[in-house]
C-alpha positions as CSV (number, residue, x, y, z in Angstrom):
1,X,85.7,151.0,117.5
2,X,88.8,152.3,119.4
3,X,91.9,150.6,119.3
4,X,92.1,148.4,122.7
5,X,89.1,147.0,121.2
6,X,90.1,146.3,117.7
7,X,93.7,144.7,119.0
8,X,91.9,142.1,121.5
9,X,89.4,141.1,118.5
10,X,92.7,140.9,116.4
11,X,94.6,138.6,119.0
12,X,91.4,136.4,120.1
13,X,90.8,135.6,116.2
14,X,94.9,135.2,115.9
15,X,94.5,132.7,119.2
16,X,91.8,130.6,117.1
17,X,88.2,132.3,119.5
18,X,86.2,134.3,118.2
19,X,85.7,137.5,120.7
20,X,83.3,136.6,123.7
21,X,79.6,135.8,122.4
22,X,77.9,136.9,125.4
23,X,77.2,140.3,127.1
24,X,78.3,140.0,131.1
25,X,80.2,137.8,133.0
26,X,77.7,135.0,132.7
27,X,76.1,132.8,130.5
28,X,73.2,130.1,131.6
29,X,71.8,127.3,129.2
30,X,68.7,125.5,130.0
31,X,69.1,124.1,127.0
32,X,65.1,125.3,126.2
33,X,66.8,127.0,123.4
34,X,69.7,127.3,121.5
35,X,71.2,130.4,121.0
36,X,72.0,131.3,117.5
37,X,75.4,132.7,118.2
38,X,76.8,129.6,120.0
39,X,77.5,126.8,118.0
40,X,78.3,123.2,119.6
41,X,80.0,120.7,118.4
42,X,80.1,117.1,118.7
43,X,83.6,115.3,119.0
44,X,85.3,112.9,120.4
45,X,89.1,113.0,121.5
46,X,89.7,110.1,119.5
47,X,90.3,110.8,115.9
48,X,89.0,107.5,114.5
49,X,85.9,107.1,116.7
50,X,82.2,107.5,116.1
51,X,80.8,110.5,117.8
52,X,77.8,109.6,120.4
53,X,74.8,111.9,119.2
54,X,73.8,114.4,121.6
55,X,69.8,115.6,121.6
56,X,67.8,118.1,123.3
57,X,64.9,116.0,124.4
58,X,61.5,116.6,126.9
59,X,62.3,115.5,130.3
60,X,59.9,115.3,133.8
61,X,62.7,115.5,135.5
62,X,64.7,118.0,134.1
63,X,65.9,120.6,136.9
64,X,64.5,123.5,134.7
65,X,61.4,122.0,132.8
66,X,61.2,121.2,130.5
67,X,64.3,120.3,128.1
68,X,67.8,118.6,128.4
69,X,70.5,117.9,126.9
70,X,71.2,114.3,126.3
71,X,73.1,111.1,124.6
72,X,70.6,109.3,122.9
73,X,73.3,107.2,121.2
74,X,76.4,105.8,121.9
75,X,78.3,105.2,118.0
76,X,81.7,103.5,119.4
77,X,81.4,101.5,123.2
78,X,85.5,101.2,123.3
79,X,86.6,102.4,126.6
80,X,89.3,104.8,125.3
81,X,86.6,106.9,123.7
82,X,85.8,110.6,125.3
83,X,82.8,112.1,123.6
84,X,82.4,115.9,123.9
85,X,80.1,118.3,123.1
86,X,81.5,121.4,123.5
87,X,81.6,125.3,121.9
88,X,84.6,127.5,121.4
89,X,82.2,130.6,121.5
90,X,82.4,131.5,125.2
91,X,86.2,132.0,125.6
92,X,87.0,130.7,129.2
93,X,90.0,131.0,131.2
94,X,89.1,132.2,134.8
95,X,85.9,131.6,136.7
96,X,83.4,128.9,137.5
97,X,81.1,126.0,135.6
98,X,78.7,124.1,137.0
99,X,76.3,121.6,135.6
100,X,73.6,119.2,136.7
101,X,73.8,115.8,135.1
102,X,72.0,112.6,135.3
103,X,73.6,108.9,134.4
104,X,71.5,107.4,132.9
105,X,73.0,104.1,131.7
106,X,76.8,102.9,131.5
107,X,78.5,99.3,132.3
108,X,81.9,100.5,131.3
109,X,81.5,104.3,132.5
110,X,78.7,106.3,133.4
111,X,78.4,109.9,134.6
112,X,80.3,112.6,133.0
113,X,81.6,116.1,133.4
114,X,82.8,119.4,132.3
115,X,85.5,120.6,130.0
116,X,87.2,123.9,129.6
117,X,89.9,126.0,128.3
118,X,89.3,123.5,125.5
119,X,91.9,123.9,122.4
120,X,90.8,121.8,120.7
121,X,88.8,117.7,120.7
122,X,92.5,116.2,122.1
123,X,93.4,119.2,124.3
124,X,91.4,120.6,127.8
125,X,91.0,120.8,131.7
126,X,88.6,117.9,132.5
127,X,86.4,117.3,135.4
128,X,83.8,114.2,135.5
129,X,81.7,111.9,138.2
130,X,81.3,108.5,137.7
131,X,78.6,106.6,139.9
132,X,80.6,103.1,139.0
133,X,83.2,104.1,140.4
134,X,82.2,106.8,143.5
135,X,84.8,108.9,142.3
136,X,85.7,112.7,141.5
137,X,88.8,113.5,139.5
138,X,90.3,116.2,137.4
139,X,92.1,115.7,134.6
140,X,94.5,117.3,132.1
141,X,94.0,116.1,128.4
142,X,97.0,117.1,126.1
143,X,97.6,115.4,122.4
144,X,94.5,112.8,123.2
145,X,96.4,111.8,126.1
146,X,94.3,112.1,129.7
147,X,96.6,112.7,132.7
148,X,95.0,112.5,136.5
149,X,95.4,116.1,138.4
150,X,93.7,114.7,141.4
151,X,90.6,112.4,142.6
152,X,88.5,112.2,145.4
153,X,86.7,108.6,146.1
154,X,83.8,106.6,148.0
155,X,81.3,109.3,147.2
156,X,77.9,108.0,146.7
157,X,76.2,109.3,144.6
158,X,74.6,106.8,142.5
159,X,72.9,106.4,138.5
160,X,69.5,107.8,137.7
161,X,69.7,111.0,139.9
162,X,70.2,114.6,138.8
163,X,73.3,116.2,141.0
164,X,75.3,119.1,140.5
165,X,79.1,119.6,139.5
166,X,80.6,122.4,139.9
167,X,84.7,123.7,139.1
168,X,86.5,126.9,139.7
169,X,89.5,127.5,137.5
170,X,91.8,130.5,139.2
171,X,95.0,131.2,137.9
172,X,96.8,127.8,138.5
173,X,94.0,126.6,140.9
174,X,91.0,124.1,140.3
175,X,88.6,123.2,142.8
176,X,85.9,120.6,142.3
177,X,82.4,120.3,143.9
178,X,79.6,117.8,143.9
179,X,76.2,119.1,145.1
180,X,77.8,121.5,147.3
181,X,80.9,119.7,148.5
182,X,84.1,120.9,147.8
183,X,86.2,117.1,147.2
184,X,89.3,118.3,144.9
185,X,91.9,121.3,145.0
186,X,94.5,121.2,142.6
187,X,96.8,123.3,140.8
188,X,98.3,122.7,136.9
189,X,99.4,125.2,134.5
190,X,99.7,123.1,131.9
191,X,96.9,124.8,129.7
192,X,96.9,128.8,130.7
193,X,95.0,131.3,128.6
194,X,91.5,131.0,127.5
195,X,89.8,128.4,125.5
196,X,86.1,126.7,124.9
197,X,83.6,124.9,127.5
198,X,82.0,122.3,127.1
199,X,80.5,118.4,128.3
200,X,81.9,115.1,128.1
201,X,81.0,111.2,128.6
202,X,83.2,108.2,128.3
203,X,83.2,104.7,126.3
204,X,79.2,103.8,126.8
205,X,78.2,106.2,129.4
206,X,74.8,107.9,128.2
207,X,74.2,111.0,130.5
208,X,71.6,113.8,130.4
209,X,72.6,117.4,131.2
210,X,70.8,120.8,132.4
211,X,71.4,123.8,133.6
212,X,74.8,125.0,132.3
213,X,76.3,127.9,133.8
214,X,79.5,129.7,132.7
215,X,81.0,132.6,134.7
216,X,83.9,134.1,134.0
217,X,86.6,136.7,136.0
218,X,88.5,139.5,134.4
219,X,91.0,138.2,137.0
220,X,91.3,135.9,139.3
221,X,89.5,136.3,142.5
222,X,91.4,136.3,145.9
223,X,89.1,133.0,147.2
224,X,86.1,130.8,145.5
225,X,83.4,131.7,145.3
């Protein structure tokens, strides 16, 4: 092992991530299987709340047959409850998630979104779609506390339906999509360097998820991609 290598292991452990745990620039979960070197976690931002519990179940429907990830259970309904499930092995500062997600149920929230350069359960970039609401917003999530970046509204998309989100994080940029439409640019450098991905769900919002993708840049690009 030469010594570029051995100093960015050194500073990625020092920085609280382990060193990337996938081989490219991408990394897709179908959520069929579970790769043995990632390991989720199920949290909420709230340090006195229930976490919801998070499955991989059969689906029909599922977008790539024939598993998804999904809340089976919500634990606490209060509507100052964000419940994550989320993995600090795929170390993600620059470059693009997308997900497909399905509300299933909700009457205080429904929907749900994406996280990333996740620090920790009270600190990360947030992006979510709630069908209650016909809204798209971005959010910044520091010491528990969630700040609005941006939000795009009267989008109707509604419950029961599998559509895609997507988010490009460049630099001090984020852009939103929603099955292919761009809706939010925004920029915050509130959070820099890398940290974890993961999914999240508010108050009583049970969601289903498929189709994870995580793509990272060794810099940032000059446009989205």
């Amino acid at each position: 092992m030469n010594m570029s290598i051995r100093m960015l292991i050194s500073i990625a452990c020092l920085c609280g991530y382990a060193p990337y745990a996938w081989s490219g620039p991408e990394q897709r979960f179908d959520f069929e299987t579970q790769p043995k070197e990632i390991t989720w976690k199920a949290e909420t931002t709230q340090p006195d709340a229930k976490a919801a519990d998070w499955v991989i179940v059969t689906d029909a429907t599922a977008p790539s047959p024939a598993r998804v990830l999904t809340i089976r259970r919500i634990n606490d309904r209060a509507r100052n409850v964000f419940n994550l499930y989320w993995t600090r092995d795929m170390a993600f500062e620059n470059g693009t998630l997308e997900v497909r997600v399905r509300a299933n149920s909700g009457d205080i929230d429904q929907g749900g979104g994406l996280i990333w350069r996740v620090r920790d359960a009270r600190n990360y970039y947030l992006a979510r779609y709630n069908p209650l609401e016909r809204n798209l917003r971005v959010y910044i999530v520091t010491d528990g506390s969630r700040r609005q970046l941006a939000s795009a509204e009267d989008i109707p998309i509604p419950a029961g339906r599998w559509w895609q989100l997507r988010i490009a994080h460049t630099g001090s940029r984020i852009t939103a999509w929603l099955d292919g439409v761009k809706h939010v640019q925004v920029a915050d450098d509130s959070l820099s360097g890398a940290g974890g991905v993961g999914l999240w769900a508010k108050a009583d919002a049970a969601s289903s998820f498929d189709d994870l993708a995580v793509k990272r840049f060794r810099a940032p690009p000059a446009n989205d991609e």
